[in-house]
C-alpha positions as a Markdown table, in Angstrom:
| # | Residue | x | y | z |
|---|---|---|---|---|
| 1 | Unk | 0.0 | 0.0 | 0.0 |
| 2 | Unk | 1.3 | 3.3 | -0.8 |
| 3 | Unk | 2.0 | 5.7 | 2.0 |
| 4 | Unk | 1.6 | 9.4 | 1.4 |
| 5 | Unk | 2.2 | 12.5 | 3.2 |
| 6 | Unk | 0.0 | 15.5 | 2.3 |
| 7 | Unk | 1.0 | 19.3 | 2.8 |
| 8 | Unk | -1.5 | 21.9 | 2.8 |
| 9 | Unk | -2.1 | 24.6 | 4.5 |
| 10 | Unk | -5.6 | 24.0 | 4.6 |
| 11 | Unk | -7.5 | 22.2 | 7.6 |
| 12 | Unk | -10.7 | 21.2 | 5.6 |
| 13 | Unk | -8.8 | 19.9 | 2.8 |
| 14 | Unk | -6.5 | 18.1 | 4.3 |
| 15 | Unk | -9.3 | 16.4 | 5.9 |
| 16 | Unk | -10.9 | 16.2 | 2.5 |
| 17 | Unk | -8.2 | 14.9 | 1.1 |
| 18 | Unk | -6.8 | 12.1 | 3.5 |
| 19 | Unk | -11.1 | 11.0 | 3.9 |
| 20 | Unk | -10.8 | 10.5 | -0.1 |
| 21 | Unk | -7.5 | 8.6 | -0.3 |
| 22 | Unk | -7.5 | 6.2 | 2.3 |
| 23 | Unk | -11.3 | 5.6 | 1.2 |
| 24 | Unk | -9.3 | 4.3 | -2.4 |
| 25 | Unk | -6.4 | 2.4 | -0.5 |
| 26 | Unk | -3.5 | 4.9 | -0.2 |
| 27 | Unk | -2.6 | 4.9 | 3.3 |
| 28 | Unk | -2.3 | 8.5 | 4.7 |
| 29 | Unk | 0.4 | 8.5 | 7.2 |
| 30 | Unk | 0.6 | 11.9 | 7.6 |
| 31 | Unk | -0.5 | 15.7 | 7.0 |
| 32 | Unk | 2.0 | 18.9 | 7.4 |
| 33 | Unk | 1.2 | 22.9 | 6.3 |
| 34 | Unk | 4.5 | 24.3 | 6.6 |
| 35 | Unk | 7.9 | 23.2 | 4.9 |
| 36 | Unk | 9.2 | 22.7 | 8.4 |
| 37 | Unk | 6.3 | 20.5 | 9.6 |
| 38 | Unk | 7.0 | 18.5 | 5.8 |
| 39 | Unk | 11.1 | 17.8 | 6.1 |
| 40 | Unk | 9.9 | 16.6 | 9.7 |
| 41 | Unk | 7.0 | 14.5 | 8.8 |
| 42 | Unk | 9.7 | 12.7 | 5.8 |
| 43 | Unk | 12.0 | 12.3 | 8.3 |
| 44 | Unk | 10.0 | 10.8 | 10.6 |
| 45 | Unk | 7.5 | 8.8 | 8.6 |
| 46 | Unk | 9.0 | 7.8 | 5.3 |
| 47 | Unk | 6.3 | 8.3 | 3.2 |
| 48 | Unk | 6.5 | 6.5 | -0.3 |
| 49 | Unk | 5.3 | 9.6 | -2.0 |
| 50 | Unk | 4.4 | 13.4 | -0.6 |
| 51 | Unk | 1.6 | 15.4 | -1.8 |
| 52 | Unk | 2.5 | 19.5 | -2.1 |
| 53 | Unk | 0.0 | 22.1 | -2.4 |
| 54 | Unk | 2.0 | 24.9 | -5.1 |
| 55 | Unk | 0.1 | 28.0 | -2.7 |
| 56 | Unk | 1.1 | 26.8 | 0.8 |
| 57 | Unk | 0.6 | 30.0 | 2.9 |
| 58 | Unk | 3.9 | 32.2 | 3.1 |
| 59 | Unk | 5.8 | 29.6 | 1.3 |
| 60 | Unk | 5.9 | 28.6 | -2.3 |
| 61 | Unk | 5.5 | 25.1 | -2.6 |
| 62 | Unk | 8.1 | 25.1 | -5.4 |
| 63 | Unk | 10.6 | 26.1 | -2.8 |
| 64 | Unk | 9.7 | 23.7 | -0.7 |
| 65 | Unk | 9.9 | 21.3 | -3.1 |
| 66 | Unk | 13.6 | 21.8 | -3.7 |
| 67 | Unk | 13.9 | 22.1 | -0.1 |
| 68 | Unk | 12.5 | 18.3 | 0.5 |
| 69 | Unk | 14.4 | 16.8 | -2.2 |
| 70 | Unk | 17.9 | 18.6 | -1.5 |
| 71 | Unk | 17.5 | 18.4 | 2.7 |
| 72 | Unk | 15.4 | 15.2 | 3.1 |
| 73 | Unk | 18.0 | 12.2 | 4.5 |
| 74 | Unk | 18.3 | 8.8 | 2.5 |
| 75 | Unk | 16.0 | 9.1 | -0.2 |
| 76 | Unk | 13.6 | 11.9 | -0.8 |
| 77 | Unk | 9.9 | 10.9 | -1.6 |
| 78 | Unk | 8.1 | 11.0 | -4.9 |
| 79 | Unk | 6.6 | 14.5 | -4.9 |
| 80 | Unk | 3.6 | 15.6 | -6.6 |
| 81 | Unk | 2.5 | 19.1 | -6.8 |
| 82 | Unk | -1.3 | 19.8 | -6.1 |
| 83 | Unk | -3.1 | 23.3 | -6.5 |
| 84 | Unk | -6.5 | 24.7 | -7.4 |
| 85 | Unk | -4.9 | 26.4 | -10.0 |
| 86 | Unk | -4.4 | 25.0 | -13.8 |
| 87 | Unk | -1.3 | 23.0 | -14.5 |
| 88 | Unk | -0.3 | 25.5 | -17.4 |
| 89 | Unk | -0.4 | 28.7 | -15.4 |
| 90 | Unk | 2.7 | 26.5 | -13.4 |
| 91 | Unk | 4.2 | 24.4 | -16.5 |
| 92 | Unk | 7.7 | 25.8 | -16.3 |
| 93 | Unk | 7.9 | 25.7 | -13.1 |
| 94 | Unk | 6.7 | 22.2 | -12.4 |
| 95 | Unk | 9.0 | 21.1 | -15.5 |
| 96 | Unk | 12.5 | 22.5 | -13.9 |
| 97 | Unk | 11.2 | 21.2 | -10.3 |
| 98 | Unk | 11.9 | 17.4 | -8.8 |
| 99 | Unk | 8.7 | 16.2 | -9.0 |
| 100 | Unk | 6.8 | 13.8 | -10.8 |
| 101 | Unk | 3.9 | 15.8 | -12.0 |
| 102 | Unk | 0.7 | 17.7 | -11.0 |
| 103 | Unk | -2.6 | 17.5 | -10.2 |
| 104 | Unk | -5.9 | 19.4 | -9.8 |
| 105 | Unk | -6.9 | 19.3 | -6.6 |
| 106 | Unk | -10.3 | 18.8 | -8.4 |
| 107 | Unk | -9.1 | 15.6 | -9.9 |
| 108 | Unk | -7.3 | 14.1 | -7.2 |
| 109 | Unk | -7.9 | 10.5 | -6.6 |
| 110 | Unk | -6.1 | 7.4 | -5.7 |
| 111 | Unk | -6.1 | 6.3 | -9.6 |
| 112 | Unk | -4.8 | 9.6 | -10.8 |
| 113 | Unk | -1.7 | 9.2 | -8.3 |
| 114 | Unk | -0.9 | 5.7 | -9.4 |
| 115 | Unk | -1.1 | 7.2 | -13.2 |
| 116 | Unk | 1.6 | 10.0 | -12.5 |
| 117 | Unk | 3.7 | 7.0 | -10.9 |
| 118 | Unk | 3.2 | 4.7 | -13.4 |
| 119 | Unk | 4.6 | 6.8 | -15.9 |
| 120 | Unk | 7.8 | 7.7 | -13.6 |
């Protein structure tokens, strides 16, 4: 079973979110809103793959992500960006960042996630 990590800086979606997931068999082991809270979560949890919201308060989840991947110990989890907003307004960016992809947070589901890791 896949184990995930999800960083938002929402309460109600991260609710939302881990309800939805573990409903479809992805094992939430984990929630973070801050970058902090995230490099502490990996550390401590090991999730298989991390969920990043691209608007996370203060922070830009872009710089997080290179954050996660460069300080994380061992290896870094998959990452995969998450946002309200449309992939193109962030193609660029998501392109020269270490993730695997992006999803609507609209489309988010346990099947989309296996997609965007079957194609790694």
């Amino acid at each position: 079973m896949l184990r995930c990590l999800i960083v938002d800086d929402s309460p109600r979606f991260l609710d939302a979110a881990r309800g939805l997931l573990e409903r479809e068999g992805i094992a939430v082991v984990g929630v973070a809103s801050t970058s902090t809270e995230a490099l502490q979560r990996i550390e401590d949890l090991r999730p298989d793959l991390t969920l990043l919201d691209i608007d996370l308060g203060d922070e830009s989840g872009f710089d997080v992500a290179s954050r996660l991947h460069r300080e994380a110990s061992l290896d870094p989890p998959q990452l995969i960006l998450i946002s309200t907003h449309d992939e193109l307004d962030y193609a660029d960016l998501i392109e020269a960042s270490p993730v695997i992809g992006f999803l609507s947070k609209s489309a988010l589901s346990a099947d989309a996630i296996r997609d965007l890791l079957s194609r790694r």
